[in-house]
mmCIF entry with sequence, helices, sheets and N, C-alpha, C, O atoms, coordinates in Angstrom:
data_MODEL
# 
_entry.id   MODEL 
# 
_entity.id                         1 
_entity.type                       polymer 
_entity.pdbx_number_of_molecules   1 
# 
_entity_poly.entity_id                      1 
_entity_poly.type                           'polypeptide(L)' 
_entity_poly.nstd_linkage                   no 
_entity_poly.nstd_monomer                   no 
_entity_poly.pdbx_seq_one_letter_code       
;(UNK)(UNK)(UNK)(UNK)(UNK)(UNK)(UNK)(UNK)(UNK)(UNK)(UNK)(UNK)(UNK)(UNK)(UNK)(UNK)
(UNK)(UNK)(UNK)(UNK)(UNK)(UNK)(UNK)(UNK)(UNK)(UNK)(UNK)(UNK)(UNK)(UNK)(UNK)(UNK)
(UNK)(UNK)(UNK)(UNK)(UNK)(UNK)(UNK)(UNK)(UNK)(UNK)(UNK)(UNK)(UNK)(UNK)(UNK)(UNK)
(UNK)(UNK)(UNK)(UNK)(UNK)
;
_entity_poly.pdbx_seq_one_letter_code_can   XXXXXXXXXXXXXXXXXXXXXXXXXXXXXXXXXXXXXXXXXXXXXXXXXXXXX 
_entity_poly.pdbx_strand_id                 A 
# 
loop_
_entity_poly_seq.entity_id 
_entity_poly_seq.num 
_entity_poly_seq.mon_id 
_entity_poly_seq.hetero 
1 1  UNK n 
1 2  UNK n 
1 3  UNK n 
1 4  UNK n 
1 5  UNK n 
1 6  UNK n 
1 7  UNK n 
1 8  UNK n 
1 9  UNK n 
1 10 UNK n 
1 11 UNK n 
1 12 UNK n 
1 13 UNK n 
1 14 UNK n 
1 15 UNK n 
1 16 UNK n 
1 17 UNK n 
1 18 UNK n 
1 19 UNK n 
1 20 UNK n 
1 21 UNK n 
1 22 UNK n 
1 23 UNK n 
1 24 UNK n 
1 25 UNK n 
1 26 UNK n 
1 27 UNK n 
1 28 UNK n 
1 29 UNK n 
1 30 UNK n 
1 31 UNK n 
1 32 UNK n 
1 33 UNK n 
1 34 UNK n 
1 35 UNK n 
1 36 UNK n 
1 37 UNK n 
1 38 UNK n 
1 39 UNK n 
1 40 UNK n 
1 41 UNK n 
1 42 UNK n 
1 43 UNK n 
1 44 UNK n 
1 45 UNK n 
1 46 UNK n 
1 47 UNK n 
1 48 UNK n 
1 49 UNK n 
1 50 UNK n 
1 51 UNK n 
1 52 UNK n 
1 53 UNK n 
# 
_struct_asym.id          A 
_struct_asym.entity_id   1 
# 
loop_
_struct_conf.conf_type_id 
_struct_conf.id 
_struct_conf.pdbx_PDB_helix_id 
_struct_conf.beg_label_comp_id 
_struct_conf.beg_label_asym_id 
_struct_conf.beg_label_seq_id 
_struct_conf.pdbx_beg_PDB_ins_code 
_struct_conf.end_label_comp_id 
_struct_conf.end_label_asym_id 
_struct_conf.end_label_seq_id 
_struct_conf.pdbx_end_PDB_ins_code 
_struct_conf.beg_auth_comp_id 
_struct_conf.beg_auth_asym_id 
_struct_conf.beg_auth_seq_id 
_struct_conf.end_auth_comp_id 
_struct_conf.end_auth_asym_id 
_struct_conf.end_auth_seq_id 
_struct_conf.pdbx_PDB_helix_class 
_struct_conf.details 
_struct_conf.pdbx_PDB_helix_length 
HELX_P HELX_P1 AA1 UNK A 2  ? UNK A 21 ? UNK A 2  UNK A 21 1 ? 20 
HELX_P HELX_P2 AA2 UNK A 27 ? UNK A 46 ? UNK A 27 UNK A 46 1 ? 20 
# 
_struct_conf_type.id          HELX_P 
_struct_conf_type.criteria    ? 
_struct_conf_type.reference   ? 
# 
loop_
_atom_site.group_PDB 
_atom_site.id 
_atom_site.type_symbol 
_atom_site.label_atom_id 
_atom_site.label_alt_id 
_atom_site.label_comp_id 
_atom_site.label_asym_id 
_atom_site.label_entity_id 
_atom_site.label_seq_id 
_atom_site.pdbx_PDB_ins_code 
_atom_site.Cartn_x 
_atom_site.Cartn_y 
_atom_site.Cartn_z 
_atom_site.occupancy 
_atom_site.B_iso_or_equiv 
_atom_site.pdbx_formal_charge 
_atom_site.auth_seq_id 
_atom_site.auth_comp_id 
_atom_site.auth_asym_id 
_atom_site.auth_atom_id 
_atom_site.pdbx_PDB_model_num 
ATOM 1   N N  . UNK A 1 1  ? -34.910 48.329 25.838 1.00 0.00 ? 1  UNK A N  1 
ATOM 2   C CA . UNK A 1 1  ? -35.446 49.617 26.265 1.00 0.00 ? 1  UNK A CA 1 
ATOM 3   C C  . UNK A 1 1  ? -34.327 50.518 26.793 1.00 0.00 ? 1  UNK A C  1 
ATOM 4   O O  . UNK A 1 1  ? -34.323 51.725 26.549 1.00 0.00 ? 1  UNK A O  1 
ATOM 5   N N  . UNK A 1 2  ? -33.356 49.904 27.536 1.00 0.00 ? 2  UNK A N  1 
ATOM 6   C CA . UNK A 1 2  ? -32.436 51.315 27.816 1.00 0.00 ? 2  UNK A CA 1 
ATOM 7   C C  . UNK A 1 2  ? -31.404 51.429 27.040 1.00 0.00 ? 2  UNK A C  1 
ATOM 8   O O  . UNK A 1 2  ? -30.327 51.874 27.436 1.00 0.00 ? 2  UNK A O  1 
ATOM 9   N N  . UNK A 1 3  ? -31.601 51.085 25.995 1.00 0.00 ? 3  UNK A N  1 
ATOM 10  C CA . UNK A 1 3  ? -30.621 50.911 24.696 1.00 0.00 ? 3  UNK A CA 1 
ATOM 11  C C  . UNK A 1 3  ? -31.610 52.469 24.187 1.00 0.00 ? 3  UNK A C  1 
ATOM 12  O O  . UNK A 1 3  ? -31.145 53.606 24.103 1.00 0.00 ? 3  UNK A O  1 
ATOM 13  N N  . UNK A 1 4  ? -32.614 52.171 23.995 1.00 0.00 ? 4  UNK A N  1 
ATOM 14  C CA . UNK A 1 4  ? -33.759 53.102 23.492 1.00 0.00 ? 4  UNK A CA 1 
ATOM 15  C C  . UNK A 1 4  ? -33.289 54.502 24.397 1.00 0.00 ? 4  UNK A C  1 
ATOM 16  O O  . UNK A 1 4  ? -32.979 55.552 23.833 1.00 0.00 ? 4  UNK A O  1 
ATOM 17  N N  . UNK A 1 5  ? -33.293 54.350 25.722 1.00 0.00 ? 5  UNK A N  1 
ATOM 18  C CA . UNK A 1 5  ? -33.190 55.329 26.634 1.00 0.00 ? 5  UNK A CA 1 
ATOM 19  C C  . UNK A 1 5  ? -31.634 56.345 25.998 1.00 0.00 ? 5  UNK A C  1 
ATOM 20  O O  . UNK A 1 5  ? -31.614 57.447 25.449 1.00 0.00 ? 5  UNK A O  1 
ATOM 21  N N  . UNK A 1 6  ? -30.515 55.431 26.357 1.00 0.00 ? 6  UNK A N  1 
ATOM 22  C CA . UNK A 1 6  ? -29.152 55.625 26.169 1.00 0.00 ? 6  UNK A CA 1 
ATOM 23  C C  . UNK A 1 6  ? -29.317 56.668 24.163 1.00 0.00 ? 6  UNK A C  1 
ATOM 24  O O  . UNK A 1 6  ? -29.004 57.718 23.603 1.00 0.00 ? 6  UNK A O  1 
ATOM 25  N N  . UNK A 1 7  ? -29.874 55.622 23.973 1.00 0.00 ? 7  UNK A N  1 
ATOM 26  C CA . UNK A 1 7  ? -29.929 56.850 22.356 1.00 0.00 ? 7  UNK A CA 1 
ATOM 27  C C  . UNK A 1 7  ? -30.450 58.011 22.560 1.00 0.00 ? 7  UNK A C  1 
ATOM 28  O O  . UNK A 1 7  ? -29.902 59.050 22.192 1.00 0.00 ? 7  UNK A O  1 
ATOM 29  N N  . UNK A 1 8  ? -31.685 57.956 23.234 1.00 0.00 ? 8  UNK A N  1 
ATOM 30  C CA . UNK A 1 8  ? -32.502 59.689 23.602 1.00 0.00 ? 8  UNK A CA 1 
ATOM 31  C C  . UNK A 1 8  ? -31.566 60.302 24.373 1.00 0.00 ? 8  UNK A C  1 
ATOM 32  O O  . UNK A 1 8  ? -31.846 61.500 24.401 1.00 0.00 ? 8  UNK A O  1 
ATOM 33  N N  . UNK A 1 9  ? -30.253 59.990 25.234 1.00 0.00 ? 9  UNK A N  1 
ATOM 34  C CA . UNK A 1 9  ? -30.078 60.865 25.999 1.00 0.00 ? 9  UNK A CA 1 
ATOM 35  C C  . UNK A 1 9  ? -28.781 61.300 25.079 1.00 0.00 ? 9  UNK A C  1 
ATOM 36  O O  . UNK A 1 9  ? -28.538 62.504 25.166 1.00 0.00 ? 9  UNK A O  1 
ATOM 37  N N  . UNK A 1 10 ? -28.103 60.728 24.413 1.00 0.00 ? 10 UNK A N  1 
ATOM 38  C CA . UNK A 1 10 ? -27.429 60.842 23.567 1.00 0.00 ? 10 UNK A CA 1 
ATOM 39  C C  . UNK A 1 10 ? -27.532 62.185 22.517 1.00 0.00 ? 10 UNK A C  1 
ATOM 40  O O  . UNK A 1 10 ? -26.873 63.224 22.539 1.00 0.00 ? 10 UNK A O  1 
ATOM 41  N N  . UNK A 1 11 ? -28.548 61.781 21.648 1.00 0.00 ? 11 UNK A N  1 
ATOM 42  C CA . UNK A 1 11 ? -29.341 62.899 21.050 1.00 0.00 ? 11 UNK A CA 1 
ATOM 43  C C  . UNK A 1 11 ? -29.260 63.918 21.892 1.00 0.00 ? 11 UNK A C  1 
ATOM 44  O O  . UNK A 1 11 ? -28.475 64.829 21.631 1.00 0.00 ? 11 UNK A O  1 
ATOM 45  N N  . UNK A 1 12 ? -29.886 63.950 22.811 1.00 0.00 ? 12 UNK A N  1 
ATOM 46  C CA . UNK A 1 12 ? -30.446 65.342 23.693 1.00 0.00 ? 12 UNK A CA 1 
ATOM 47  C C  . UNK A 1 12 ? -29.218 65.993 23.822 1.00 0.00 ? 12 UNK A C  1 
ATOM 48  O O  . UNK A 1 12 ? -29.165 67.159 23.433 1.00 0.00 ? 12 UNK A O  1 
ATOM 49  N N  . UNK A 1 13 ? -27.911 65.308 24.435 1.00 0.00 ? 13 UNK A N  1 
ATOM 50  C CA . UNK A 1 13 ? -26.964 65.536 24.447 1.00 0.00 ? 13 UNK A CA 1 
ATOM 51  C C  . UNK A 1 13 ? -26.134 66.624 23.505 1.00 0.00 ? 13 UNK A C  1 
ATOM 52  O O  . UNK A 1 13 ? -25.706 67.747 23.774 1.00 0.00 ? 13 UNK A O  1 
ATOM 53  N N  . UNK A 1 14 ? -26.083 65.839 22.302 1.00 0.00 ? 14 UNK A N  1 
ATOM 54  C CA . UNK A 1 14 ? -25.617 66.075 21.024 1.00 0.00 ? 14 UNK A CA 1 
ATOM 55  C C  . UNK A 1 14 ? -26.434 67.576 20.090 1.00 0.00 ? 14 UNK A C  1 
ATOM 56  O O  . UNK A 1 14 ? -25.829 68.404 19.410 1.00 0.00 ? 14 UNK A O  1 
ATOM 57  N N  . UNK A 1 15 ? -27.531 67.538 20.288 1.00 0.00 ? 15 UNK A N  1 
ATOM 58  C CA . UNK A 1 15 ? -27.935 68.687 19.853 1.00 0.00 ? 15 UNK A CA 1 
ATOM 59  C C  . UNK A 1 15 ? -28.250 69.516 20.897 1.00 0.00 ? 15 UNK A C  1 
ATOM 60  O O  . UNK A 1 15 ? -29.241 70.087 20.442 1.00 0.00 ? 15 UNK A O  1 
ATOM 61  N N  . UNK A 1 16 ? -28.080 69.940 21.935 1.00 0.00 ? 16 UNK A N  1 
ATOM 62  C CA . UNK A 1 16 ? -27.393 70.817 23.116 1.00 0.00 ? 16 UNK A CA 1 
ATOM 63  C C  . UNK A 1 16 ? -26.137 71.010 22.526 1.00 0.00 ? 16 UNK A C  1 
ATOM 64  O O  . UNK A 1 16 ? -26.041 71.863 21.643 1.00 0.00 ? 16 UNK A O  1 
ATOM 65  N N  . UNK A 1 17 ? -25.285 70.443 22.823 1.00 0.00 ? 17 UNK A N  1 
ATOM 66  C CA . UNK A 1 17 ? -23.882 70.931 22.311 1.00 0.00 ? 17 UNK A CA 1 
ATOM 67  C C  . UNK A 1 17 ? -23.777 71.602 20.532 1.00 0.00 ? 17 UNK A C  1 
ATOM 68  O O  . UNK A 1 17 ? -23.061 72.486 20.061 1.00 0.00 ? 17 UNK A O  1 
ATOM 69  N N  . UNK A 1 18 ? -24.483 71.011 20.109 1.00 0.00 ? 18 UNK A N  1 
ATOM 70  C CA . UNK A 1 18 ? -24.478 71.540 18.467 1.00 0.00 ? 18 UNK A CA 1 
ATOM 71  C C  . UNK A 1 18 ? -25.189 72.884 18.578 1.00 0.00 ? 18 UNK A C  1 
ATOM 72  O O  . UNK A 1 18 ? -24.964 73.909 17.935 1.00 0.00 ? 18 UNK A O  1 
ATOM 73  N N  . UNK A 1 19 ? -26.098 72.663 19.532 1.00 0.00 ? 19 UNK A N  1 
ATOM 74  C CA . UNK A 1 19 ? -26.614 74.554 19.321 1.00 0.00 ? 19 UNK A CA 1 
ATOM 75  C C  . UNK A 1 19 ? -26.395 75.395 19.592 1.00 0.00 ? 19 UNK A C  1 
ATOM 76  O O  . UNK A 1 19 ? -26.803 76.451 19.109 1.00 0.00 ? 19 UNK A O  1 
ATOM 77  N N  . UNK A 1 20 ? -25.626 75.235 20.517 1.00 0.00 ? 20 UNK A N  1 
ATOM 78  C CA . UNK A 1 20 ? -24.256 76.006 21.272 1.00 0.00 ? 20 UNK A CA 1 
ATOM 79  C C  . UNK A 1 20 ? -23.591 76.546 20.399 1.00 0.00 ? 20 UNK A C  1 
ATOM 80  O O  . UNK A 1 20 ? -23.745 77.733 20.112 1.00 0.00 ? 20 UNK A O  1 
ATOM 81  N N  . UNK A 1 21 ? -22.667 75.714 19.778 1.00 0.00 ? 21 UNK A N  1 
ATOM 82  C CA . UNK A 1 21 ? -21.579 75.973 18.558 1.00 0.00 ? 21 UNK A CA 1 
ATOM 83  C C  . UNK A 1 21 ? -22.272 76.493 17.672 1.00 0.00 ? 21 UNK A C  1 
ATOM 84  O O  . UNK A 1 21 ? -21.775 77.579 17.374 1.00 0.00 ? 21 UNK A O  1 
ATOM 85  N N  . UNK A 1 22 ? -23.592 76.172 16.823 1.00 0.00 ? 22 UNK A N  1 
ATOM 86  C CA . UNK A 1 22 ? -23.662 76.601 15.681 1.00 0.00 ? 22 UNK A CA 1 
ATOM 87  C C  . UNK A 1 22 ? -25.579 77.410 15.459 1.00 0.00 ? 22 UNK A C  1 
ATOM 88  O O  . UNK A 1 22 ? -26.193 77.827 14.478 1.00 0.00 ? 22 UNK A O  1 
ATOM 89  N N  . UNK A 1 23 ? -25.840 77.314 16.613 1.00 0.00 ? 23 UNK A N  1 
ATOM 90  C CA . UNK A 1 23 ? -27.384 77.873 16.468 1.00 0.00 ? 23 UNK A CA 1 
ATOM 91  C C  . UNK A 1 23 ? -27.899 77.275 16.861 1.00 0.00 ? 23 UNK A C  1 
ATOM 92  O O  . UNK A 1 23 ? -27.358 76.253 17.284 1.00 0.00 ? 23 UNK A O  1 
ATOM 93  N N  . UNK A 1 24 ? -29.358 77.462 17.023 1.00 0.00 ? 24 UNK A N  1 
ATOM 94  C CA . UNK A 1 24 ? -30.171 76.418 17.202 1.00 0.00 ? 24 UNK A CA 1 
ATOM 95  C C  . UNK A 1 24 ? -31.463 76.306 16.298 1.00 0.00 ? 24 UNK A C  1 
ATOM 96  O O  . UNK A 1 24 ? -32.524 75.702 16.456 1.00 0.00 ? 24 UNK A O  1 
ATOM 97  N N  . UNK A 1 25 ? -30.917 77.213 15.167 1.00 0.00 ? 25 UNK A N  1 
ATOM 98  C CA . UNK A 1 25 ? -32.098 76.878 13.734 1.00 0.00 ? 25 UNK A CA 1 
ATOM 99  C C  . UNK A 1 25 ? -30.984 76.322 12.818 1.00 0.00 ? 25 UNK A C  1 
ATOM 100 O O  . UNK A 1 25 ? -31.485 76.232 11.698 1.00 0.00 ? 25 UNK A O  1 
ATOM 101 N N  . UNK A 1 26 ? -29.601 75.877 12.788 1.00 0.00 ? 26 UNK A N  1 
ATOM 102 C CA . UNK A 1 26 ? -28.786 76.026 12.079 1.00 0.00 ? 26 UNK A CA 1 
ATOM 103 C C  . UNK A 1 26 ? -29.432 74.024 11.513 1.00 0.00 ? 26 UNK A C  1 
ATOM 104 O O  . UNK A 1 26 ? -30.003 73.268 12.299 1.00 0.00 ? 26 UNK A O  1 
ATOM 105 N N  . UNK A 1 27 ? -29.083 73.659 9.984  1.00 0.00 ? 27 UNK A N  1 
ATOM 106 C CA . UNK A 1 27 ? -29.641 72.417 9.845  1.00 0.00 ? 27 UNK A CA 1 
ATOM 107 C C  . UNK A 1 27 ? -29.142 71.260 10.724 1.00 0.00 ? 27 UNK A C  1 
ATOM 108 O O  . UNK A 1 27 ? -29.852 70.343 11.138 1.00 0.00 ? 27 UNK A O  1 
ATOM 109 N N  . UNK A 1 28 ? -28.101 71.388 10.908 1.00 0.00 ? 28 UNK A N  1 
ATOM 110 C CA . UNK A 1 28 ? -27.693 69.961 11.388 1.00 0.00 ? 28 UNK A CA 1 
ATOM 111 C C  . UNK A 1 28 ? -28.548 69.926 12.643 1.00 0.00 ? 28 UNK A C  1 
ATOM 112 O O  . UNK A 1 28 ? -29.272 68.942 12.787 1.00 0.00 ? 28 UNK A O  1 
ATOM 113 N N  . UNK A 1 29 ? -28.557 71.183 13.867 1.00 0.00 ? 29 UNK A N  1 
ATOM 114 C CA . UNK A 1 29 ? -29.220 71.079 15.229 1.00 0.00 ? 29 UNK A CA 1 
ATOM 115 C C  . UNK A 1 29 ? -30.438 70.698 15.166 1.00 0.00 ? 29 UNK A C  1 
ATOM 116 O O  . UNK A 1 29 ? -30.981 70.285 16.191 1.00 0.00 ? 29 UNK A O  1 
ATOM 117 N N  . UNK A 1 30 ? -31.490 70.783 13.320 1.00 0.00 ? 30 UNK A N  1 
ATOM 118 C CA . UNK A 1 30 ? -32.677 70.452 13.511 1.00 0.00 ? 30 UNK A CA 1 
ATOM 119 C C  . UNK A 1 30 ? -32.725 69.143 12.993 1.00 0.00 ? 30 UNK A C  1 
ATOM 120 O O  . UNK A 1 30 ? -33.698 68.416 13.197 1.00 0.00 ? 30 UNK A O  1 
ATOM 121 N N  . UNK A 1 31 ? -31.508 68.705 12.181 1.00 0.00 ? 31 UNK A N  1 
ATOM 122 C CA . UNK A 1 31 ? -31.317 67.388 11.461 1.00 0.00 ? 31 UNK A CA 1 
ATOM 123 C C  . UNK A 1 31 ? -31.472 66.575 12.983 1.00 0.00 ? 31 UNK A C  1 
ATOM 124 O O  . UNK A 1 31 ? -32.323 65.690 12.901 1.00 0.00 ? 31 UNK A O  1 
ATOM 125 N N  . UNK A 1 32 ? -30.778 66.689 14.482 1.00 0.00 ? 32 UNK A N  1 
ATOM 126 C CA . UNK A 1 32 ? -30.705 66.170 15.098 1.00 0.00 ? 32 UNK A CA 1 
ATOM 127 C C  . UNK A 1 32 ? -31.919 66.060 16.053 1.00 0.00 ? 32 UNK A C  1 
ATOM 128 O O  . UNK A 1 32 ? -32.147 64.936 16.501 1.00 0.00 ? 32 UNK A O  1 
ATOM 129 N N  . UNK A 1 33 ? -32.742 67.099 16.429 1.00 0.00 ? 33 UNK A N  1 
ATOM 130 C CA . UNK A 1 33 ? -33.812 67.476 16.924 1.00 0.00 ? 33 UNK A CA 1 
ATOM 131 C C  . UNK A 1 33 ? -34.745 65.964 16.276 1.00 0.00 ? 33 UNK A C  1 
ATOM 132 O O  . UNK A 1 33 ? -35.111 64.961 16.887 1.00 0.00 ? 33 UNK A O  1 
ATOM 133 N N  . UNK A 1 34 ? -34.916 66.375 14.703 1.00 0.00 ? 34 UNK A N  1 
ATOM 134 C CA . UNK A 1 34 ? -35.903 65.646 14.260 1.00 0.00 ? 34 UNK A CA 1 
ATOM 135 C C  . UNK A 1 34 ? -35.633 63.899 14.584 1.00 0.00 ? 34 UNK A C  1 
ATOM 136 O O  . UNK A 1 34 ? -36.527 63.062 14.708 1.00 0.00 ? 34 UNK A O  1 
ATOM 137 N N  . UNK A 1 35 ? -34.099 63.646 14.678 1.00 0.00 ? 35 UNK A N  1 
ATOM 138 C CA . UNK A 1 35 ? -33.795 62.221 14.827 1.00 0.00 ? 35 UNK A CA 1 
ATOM 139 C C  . UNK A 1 35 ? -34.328 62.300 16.678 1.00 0.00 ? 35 UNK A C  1 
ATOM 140 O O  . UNK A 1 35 ? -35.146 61.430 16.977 1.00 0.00 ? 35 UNK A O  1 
ATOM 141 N N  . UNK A 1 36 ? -34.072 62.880 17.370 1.00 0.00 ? 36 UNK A N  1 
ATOM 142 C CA . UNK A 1 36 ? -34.681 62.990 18.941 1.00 0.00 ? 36 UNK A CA 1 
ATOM 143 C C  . UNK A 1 36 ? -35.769 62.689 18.945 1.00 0.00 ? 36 UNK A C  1 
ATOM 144 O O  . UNK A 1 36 ? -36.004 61.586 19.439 1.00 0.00 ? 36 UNK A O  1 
ATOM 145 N N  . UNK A 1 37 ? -36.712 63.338 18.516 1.00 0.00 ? 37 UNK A N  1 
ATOM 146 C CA . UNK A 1 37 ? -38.333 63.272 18.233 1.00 0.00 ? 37 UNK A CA 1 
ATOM 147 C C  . UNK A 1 37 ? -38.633 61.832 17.882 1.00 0.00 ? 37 UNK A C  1 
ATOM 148 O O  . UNK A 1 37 ? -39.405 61.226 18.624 1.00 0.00 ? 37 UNK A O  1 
ATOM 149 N N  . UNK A 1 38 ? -38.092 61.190 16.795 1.00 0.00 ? 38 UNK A N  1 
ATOM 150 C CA . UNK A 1 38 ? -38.094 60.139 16.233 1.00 0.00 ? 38 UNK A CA 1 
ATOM 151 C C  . UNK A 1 38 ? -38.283 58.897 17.519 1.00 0.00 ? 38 UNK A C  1 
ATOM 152 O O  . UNK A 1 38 ? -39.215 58.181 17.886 1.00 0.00 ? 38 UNK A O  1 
ATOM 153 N N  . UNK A 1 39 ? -36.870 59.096 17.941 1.00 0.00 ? 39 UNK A N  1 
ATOM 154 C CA . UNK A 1 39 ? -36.905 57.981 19.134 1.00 0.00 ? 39 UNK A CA 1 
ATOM 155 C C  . UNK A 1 39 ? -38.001 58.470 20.249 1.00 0.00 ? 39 UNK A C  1 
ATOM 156 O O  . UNK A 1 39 ? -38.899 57.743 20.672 1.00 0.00 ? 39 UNK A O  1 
ATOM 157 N N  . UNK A 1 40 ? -37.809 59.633 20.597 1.00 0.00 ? 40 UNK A N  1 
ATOM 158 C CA . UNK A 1 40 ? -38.937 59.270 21.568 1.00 0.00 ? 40 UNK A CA 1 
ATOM 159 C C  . UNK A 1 40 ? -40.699 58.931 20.896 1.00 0.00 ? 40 UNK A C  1 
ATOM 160 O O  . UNK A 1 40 ? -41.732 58.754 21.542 1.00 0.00 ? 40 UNK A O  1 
ATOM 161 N N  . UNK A 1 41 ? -40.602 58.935 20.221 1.00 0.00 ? 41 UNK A N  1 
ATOM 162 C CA . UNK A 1 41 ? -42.169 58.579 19.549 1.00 0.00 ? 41 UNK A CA 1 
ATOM 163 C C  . UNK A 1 41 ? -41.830 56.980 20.029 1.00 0.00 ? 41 UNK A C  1 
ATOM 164 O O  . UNK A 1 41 ? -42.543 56.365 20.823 1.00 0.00 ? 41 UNK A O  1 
ATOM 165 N N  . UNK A 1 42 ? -40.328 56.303 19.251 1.00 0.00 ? 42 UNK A N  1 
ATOM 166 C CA . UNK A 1 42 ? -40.285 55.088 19.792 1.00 0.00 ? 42 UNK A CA 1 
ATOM 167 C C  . UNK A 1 42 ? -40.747 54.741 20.744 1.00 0.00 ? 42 UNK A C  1 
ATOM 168 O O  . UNK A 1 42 ? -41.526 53.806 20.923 1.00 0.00 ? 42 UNK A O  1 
ATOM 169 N N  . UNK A 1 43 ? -40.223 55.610 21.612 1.00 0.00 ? 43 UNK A N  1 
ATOM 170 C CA . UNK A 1 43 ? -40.280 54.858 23.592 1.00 0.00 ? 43 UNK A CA 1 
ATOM 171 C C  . UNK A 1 43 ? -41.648 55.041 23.888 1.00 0.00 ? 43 UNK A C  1 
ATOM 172 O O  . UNK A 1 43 ? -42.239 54.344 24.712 1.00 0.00 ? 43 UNK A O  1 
ATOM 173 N N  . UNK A 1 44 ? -42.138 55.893 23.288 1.00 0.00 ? 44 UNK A N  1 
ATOM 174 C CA . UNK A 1 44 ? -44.012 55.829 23.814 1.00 0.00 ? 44 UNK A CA 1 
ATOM 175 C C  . UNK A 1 44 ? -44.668 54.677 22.910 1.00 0.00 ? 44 UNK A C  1 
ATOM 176 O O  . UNK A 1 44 ? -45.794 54.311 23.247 1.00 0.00 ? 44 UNK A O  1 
ATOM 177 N N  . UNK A 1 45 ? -44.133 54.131 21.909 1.00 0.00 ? 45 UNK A N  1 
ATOM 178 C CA . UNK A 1 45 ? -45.000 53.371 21.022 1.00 0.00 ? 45 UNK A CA 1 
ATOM 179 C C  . UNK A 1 45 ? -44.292 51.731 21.606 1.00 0.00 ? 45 UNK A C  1 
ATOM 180 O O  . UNK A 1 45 ? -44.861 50.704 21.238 1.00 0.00 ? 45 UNK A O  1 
ATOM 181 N N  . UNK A 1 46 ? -43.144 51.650 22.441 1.00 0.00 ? 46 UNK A N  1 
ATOM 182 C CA . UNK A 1 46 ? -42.538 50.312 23.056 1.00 0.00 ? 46 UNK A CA 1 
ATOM 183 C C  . UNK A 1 46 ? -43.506 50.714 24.616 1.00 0.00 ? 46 UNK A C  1 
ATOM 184 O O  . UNK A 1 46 ? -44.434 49.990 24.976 1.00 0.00 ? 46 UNK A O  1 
ATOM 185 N N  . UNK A 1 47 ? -43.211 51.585 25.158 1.00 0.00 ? 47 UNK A N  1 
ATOM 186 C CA . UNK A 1 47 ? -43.856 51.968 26.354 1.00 0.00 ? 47 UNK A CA 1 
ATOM 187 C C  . UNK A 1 47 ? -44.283 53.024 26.509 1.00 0.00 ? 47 UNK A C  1 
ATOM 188 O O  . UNK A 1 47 ? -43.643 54.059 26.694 1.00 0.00 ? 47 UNK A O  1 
ATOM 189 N N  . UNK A 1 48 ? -45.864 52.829 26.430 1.00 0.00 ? 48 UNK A N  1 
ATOM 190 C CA . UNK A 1 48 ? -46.651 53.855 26.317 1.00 0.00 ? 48 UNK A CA 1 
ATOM 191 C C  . UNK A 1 48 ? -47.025 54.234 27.817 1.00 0.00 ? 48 UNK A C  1 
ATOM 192 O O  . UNK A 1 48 ? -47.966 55.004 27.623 1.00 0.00 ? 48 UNK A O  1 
ATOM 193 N N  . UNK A 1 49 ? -46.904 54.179 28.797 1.00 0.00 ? 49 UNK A N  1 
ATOM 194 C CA . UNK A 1 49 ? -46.485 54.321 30.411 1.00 0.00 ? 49 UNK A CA 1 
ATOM 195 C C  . UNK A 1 49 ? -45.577 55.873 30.388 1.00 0.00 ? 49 UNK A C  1 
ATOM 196 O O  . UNK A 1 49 ? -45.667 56.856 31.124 1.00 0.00 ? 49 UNK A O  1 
ATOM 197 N N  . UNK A 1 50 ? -44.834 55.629 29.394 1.00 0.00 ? 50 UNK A N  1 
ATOM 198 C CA . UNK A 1 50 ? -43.341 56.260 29.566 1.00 0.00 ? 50 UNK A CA 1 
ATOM 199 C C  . UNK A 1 50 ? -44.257 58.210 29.498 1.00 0.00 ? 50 UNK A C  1 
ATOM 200 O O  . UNK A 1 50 ? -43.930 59.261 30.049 1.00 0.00 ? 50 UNK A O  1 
ATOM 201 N N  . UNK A 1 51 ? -45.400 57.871 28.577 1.00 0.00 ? 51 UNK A N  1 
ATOM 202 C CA . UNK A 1 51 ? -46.012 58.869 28.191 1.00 0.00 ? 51 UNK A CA 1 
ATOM 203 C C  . UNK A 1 51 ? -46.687 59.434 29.260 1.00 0.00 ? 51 UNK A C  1 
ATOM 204 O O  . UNK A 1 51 ? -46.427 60.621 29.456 1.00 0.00 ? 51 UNK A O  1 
ATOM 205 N N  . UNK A 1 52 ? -47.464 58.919 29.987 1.00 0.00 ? 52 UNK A N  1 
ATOM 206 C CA . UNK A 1 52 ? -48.138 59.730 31.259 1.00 0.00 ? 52 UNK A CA 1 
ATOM 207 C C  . UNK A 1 52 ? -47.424 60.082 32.056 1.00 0.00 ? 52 UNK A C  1 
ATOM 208 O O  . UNK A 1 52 ? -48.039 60.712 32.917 1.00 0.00 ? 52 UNK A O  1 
ATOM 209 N N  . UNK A 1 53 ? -45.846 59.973 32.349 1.00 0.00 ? 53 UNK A N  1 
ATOM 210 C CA . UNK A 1 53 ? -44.843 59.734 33.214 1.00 0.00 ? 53 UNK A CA 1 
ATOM 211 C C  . UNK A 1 53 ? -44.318 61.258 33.225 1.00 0.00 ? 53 UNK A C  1 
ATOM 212 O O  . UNK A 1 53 ? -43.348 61.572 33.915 1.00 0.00 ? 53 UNK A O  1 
# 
């Protein structure tokens, strides 16, 4: 799970800084968005807690 965590914050990270530089409709910032989304669907479907939280 904080392997799970450490990737979402990563992401979040990473496309913050990418939208900065290059937009924030630009593809890669949504290429990264959509991989963000991804994991956190994870962390509610490993811990669904995480969701009312």
């Amino acid at each position: 799970m904080e392997n799970l965590w450490c990737k979402i914050e990563y992401l979040r990270h990473e496309m913050h800084v990418m939208a900065l530089k290059k937009g924030i409709s630009h593809p890669d910032v949504l290429f990264v968005s959509q991989r963000l989304d991804e994991a956190i669907n994870e962390l509610y479907r490993v811990d669904p807690i995480q969701k009312a939280g």
